[in-house]
BAZA-577035 format. One record per residue: residue in three letters; residue number from 1; x, y, z of N, C-alpha, C in turn. Coordinates in Angstrom, 3 decimals, always signed. Each point is the difference from the previous one (the first is absolute). Example, Ala and Ser with C-alpha at 12.3 -4.5 7.8 and 13.67 -1.06 7.14 Angstrom:
% BAZA-577035
@resn:ala	resi:1	nx:+13.190	ny:-5.690	nz:+7.800	cax:-0.890	cay:+1.190	caz:+0.000	cx:+0.900	cy:+1.200	cz:+0.000;
@resn:ser	resi:2	nx:-0.350	ny:+1.050	nz:-0.720	cax:+0.820	cay:+1.190	caz:+0.060	cx:-0.770	cy:+1.090	cz:+0.730;
% end
This chain:
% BAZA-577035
@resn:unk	resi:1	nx:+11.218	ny:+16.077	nz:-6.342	cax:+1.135	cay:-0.891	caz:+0.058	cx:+0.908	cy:+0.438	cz:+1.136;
@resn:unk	resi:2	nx:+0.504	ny:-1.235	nz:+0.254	cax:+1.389	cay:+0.543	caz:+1.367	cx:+0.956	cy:-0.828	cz:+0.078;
@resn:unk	resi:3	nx:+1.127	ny:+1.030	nz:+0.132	cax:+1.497	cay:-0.720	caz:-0.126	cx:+0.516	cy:+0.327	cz:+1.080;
@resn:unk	resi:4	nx:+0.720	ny:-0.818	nz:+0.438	cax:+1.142	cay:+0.536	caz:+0.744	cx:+1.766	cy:-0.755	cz:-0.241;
@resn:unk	resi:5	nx:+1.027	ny:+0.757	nz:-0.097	cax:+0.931	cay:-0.030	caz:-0.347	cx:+0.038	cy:-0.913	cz:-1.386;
@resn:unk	resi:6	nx:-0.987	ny:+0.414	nz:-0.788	cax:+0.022	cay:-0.061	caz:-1.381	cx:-0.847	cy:-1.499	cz:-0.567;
@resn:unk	resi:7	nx:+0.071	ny:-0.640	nz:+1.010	cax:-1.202	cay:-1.592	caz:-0.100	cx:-1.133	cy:+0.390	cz:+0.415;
@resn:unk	resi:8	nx:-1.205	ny:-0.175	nz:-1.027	cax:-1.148	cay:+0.356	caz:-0.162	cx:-0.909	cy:-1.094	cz:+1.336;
@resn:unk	resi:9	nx:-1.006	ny:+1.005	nz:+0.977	cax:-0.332	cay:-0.899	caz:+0.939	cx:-1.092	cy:+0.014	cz:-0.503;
@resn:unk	resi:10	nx:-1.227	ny:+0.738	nz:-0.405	cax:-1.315	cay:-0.719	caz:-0.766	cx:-0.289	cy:+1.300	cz:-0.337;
@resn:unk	resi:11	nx:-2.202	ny:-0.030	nz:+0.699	cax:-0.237	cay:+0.987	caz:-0.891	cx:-1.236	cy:+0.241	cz:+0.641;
@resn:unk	resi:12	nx:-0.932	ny:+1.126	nz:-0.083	cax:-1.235	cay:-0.032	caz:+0.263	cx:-1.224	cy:+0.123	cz:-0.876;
@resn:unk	resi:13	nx:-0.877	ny:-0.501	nz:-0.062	cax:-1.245	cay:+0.097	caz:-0.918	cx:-0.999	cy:+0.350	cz:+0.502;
@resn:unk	resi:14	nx:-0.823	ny:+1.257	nz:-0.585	cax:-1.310	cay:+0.446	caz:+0.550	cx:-1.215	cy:-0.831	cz:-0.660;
@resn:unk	resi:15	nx:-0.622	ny:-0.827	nz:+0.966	cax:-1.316	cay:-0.933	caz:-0.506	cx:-1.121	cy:+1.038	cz:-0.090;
@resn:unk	resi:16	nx:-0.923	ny:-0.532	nz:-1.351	cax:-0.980	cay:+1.008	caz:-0.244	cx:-1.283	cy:+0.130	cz:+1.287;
@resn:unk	resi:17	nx:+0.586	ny:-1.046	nz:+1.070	cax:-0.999	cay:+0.521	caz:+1.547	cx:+0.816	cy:+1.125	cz:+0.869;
@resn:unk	resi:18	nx:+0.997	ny:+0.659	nz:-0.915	cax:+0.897	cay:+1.073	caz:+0.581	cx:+1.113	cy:-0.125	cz:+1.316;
@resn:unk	resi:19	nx:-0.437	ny:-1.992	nz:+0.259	cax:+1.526	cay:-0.566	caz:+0.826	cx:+0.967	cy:-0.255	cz:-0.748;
@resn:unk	resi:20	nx:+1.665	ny:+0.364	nz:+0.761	cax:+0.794	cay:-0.228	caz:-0.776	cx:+0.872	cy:-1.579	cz:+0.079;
@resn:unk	resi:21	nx:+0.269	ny:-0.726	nz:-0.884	cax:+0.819	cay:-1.726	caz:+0.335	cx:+1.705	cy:+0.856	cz:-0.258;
@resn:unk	resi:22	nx:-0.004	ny:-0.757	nz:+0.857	cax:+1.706	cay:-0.029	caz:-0.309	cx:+0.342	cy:-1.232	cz:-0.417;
@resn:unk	resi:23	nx:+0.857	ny:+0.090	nz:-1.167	cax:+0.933	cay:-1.158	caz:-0.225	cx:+1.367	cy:+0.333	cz:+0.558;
@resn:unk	resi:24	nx:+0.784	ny:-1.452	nz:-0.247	cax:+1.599	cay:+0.103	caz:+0.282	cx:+0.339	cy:-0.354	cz:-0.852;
@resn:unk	resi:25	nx:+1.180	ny:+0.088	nz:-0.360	cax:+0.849	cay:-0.055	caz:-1.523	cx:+0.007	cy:-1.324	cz:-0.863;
@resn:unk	resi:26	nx:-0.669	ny:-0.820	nz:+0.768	cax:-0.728	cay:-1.289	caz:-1.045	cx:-1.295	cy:+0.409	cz:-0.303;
@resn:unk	resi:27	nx:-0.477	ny:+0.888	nz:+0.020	cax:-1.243	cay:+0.313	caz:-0.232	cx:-1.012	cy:-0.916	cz:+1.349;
@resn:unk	resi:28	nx:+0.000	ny:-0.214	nz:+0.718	cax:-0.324	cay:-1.238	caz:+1.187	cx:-0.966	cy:+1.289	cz:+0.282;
@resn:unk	resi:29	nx:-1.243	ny:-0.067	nz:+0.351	cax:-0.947	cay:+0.820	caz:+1.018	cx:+0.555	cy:-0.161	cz:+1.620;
@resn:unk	resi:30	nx:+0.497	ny:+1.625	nz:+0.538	cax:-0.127	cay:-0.353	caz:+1.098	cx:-1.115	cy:+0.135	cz:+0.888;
@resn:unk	resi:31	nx:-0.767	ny:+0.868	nz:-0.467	cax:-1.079	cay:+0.269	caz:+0.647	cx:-0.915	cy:+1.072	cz:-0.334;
@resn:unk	resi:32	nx:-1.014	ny:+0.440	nz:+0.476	cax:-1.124	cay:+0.851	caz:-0.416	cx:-0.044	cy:+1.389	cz:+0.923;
@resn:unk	resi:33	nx:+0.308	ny:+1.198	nz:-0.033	cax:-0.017	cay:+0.960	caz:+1.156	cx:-1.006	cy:+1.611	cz:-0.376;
@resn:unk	resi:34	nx:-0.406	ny:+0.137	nz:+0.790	cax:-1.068	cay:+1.169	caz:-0.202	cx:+0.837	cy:+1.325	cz:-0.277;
@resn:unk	resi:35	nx:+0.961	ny:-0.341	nz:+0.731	cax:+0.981	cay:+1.853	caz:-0.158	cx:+1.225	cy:-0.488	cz:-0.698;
@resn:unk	resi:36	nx:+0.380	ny:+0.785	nz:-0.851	cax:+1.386	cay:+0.002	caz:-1.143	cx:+1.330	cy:-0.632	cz:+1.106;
@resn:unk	resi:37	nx:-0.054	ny:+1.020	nz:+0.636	cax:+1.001	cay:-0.171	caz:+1.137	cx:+0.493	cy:-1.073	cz:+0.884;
@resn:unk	resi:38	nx:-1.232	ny:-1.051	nz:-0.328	cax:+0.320	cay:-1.331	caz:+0.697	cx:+0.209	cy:-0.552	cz:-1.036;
@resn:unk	resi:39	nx:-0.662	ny:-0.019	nz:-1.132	cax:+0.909	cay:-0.905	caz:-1.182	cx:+1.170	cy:+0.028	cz:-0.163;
@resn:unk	resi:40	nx:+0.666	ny:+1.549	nz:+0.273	cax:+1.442	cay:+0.217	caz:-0.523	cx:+0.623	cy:-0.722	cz:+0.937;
@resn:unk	resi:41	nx:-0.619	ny:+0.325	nz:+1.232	cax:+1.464	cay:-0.798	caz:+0.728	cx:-0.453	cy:-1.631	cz:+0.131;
@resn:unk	resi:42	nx:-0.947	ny:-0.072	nz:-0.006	cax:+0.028	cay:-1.566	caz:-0.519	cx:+1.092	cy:-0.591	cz:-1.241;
@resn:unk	resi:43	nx:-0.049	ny:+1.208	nz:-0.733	cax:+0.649	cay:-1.018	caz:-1.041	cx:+1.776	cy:+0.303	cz:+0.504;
@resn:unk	resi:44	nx:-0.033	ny:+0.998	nz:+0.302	cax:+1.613	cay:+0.449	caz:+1.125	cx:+0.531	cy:-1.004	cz:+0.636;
@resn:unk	resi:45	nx:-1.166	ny:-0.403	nz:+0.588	cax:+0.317	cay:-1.150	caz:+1.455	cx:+0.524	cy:-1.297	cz:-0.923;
@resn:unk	resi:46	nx:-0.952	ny:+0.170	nz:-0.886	cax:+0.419	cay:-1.371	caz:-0.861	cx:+1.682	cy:-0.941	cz:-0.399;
@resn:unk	resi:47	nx:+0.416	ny:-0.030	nz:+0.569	cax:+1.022	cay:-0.917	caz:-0.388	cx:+0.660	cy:-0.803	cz:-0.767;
@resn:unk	resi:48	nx:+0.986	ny:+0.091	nz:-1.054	cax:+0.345	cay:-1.095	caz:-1.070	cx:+0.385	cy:-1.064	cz:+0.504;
@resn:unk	resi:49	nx:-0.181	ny:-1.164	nz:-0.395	cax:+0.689	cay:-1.164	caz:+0.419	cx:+1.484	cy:+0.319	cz:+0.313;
@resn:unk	resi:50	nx:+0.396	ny:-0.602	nz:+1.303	cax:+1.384	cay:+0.116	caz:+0.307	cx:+1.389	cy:-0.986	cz:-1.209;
@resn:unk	resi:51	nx:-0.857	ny:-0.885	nz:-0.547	cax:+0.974	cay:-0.444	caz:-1.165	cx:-0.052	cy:+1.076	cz:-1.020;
@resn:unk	resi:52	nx:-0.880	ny:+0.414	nz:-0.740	cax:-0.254	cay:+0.480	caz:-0.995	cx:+1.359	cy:+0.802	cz:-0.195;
@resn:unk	resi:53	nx:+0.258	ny:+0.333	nz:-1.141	cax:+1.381	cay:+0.798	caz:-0.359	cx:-0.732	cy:+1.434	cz:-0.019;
@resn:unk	resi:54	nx:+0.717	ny:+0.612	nz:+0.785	cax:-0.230	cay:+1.851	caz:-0.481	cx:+0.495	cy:+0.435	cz:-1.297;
@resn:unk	resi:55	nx:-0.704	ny:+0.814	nz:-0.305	cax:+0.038	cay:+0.857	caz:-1.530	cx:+1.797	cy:+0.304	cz:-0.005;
@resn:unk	resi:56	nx:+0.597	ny:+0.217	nz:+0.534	cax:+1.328	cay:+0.147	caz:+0.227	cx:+0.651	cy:-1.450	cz:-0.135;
@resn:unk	resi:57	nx:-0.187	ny:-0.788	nz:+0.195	cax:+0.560	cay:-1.808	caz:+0.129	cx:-0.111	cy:-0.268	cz:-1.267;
@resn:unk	resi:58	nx:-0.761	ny:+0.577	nz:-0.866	cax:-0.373	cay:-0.753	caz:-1.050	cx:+0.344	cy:+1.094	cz:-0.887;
@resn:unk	resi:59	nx:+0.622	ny:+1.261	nz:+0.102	cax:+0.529	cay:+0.812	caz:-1.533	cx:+0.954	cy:-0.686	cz:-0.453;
@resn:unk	resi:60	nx:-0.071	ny:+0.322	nz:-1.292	cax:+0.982	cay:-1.021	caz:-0.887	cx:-0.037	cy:-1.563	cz:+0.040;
@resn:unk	resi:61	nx:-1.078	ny:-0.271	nz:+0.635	cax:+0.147	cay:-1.439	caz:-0.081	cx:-1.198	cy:-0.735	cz:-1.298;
@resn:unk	resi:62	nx:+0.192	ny:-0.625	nz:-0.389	cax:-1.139	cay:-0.769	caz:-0.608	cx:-0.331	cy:-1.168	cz:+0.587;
@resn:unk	resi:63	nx:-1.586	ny:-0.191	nz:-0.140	cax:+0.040	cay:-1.251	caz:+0.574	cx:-1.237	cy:-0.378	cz:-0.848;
% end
């Protein structure tokens, strides 16, 4: 899993052909990578929607 400033950006999964997928925090596949190290920052690079509310926008709020 990976966060940064506390909003969860996704995640990586080891496939039983020993490549790893990265998701992003919709669970969305970003892609398939042979070394750990490109998954992570794949999912790094990954970007939340610029509307989306940050984990901070939305304490105390209900919706």
């Amino acid at each position: 899993m990976g966060s940064r400033g506390g909003d969860f950006l996704g995640y990586v999964d080891r496939q039983p052909s020993g490549e790893y997928r990265a998701f992003d925090a919709r669970s969305s596949v970003i892609g398939d990578f042979s070394i750990l190290a490109e998954a992570t920052a794949a999912v790094s690079a990954a970007s939340p929607d610029d509307d989306a509310p940050s984990a901070e926008d939305l304490q105390g709020t209900v919706r």
